[in-house]
C-alpha positions in Angstrom: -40.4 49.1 -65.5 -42.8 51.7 -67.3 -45.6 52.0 -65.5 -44.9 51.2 -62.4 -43.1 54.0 -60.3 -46.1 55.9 -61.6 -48.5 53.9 -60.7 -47.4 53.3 -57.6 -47.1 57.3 -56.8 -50.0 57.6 -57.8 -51.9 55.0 -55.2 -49.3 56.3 -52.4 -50.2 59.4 -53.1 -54.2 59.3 -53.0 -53.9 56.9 -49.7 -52.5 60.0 -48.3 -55.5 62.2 -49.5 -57.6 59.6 -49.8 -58.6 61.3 -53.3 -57.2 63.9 -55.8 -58.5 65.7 -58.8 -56.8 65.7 -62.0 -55.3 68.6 -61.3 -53.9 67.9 -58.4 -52.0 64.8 -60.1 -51.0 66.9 -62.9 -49.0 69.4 -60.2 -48.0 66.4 -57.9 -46.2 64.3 -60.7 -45.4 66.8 -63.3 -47.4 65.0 -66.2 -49.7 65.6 -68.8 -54.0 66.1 -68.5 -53.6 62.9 -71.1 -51.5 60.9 -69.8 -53.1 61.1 -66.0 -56.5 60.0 -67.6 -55.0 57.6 -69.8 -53.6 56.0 -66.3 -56.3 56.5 -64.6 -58.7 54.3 -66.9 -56.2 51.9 -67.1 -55.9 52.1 -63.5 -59.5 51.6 -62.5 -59.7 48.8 -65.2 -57.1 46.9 -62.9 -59.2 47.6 -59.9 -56.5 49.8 -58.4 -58.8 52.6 -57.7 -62.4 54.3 -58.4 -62.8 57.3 -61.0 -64.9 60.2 -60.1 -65.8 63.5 -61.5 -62.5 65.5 -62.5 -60.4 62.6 -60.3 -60.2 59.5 -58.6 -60.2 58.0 -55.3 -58.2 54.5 -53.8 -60.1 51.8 -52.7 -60.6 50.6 -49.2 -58.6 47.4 -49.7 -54.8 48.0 -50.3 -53.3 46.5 -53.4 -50.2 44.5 -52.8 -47.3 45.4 -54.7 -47.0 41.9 -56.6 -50.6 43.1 -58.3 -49.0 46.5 -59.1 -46.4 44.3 -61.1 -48.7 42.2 -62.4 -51.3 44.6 -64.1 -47.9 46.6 -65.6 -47.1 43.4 -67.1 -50.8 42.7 -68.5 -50.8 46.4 -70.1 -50.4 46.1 -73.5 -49.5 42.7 -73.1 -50.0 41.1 -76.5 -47.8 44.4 -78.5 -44.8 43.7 -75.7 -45.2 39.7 -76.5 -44.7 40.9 -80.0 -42.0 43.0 -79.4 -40.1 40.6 -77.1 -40.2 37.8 -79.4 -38.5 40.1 -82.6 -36.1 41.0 -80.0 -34.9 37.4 -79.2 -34.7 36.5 -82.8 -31.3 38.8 -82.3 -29.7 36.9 -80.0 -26.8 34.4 -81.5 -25.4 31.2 -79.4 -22.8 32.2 -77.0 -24.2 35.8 -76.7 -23.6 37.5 -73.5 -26.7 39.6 -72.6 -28.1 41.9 -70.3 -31.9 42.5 -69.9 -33.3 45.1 -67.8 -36.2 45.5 -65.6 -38.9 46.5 -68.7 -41.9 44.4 -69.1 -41.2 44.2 -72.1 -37.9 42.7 -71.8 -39.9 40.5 -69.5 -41.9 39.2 -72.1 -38.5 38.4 -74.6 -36.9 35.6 -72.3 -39.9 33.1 -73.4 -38.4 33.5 -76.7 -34.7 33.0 -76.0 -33.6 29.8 -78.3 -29.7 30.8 -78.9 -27.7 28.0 -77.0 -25.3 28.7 -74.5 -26.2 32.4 -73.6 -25.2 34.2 -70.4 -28.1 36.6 -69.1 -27.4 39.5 -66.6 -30.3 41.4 -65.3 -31.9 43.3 -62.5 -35.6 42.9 -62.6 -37.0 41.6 -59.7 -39.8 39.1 -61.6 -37.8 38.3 -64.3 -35.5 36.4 -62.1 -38.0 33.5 -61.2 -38.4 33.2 -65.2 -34.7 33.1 -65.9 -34.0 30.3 -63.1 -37.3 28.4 -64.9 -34.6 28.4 -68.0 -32.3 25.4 -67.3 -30.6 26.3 -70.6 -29.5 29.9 -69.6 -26.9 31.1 -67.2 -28.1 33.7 -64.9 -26.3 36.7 -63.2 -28.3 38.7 -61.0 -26.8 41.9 -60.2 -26.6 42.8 -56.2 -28.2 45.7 -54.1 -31.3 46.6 -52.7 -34.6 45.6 -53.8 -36.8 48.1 -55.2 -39.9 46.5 -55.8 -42.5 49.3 -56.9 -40.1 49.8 -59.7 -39.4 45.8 -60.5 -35.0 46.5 -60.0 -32.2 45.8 -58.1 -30.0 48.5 -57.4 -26.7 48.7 -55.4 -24.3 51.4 -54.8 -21.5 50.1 -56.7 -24.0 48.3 -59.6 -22.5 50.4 -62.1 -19.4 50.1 -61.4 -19.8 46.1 -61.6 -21.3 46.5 -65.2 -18.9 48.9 -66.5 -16.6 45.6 -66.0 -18.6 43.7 -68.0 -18.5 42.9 -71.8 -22.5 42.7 -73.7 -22.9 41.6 -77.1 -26.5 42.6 -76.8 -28.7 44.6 -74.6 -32.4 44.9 -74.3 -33.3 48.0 -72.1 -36.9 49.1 -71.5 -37.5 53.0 -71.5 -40.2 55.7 -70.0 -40.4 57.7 -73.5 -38.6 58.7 -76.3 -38.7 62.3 -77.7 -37.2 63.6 -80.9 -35.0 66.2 -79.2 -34.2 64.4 -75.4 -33.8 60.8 -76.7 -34.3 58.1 -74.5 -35.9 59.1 -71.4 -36.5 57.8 -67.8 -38.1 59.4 -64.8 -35.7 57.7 -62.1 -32.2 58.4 -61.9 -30.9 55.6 -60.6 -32.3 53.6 -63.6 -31.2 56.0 -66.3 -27.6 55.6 -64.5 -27.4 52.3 -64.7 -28.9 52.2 -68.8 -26.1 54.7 -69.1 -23.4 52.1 -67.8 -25.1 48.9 -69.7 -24.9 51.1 -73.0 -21.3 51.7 -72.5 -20.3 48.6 -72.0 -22.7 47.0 -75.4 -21.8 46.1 -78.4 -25.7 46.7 -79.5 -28.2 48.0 -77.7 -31.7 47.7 -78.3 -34.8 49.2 -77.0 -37.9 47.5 -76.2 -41.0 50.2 -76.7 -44.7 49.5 -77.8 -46.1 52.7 -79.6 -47.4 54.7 -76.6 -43.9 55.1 -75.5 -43.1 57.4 -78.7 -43.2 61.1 -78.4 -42.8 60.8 -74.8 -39.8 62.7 -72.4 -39.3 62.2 -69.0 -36.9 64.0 -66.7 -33.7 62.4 -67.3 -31.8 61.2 -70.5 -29.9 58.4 -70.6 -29.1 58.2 -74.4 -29.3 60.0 -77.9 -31.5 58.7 -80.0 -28.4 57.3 -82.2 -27.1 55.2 -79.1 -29.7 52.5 -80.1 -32.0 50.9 -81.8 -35.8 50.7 -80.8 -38.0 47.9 -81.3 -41.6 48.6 -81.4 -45.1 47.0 -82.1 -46.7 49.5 -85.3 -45.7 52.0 -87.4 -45.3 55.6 -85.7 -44.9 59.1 -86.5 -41.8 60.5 -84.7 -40.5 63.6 -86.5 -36.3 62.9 -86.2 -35.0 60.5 -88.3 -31.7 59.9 -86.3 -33.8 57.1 -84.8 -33.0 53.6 -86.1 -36.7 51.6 -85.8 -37.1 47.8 -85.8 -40.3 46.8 -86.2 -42.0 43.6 -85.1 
């Protein structure tokens, strides 16, 4: 998901120190002065720690992961409804489908009305949603539960989807950057985009505009692997990118 695995480094790492200056954050997690603040307001909005002067500190009362998942979710909540809803309008009867652990691609399984479609995922909350879907056959994907990042992951889960067959997948994504493409911060989750990609006859990925212009470590595809779906108009200076908007 996102937001998340930030997030969540971020709170693990000021219950160490108990607080941390901007600076300090920008060293520890190898981000920008703008995107630490940005997370930080967001942050404090949620009631997942106090601001102060050039920083922030956590609260006294830990926040369960569950609300971590929750607040991601709620953040921009209304542009990933948007999205999630043009995204299902792709879907045909008798599609089989994987969705990934994006809140985004959270959001697009309210919107699923294509009859007899298979679903394969490895988010952790959108299973509960899924099994709410009498209409819609489920596969979750085995491994260990990794709930600061919303996935499952197992040692042999790419192995298991490079055996499988997608007429459509919806991915989530950390950035996307003119010259590195698609771009994650966890390896393990640009490994298995890599493997659901391969294995696709579309792919399609879900990104509200704050995602654009944005690189993370790790690139798990060029920016002609698939197609984005996003929430406004933005400027993004290659036009190798394929943009659906919602």
């Amino acid at each position: 998901m996102v937001l998340i695995d930030r997030w969540m480094k971020i709170l693990d790492y000021l219950n160490e120190h108990n607080d941390a200056s901007i600076d300090d954050m920008i060293k520890q997690f190898n981000i920008s002065k703008s995107t630490i603040r940005r997370d930080l307001i967001a942050m404090e909005n949620r009631k997942l720690l106090k601001r102060t002067r050039g920083g922030a500190q956590i609260l006294k009362e830990e926040i369960p992961t569950v609300s971590i998942i929750n607040n991601v979710l709620n953040y921009n909540k209304t542009e990933k409804i948007k999205i999630g809803k043009k995204a299902a309008s792709l879907i045909k009867d008798n599609d089989f489908i994987f969705i990934d652990s994006g809140s985004s691609c959270y959001y697009l399984i309210d919107f699923i009305t294509a009859k007899n479609v298979t679903v394969v995922t490895n988010g952790i909350v959108h299973i509960q949603k899924l099994l709410e879907r009498s209409d819609i056959e489920t596969y979750i994907l085995g491994g260990y539960a990794k709930p600061n990042a919303n996935m499952i992951h197992g040692e042999d889960t790419e192995k298991k989807i490079a055996s499988m067959n997608f007429d459509i997948a919806f991915l989530g994504t950390m950035g996307i950057d003119p010259d590195a493409g698609f771009t994650t911060a966890l390896l393990f989750d640009g490994e298995l985009k890599k493997a659901v990609i391969k294995s696709s006859k579309a792919c399609y990925i879900l990104a509200d505009n704050s995602k654009f212009n944005i690189k993370k470590f790790y690139t798990y595809c060029s920016l002609s692997s698939a197609i984005a779906i996003t929430d406004s108009k933005v400027q993004f200076n290659n036009d190798t990118l394929k943009i659906i908007y919602a």
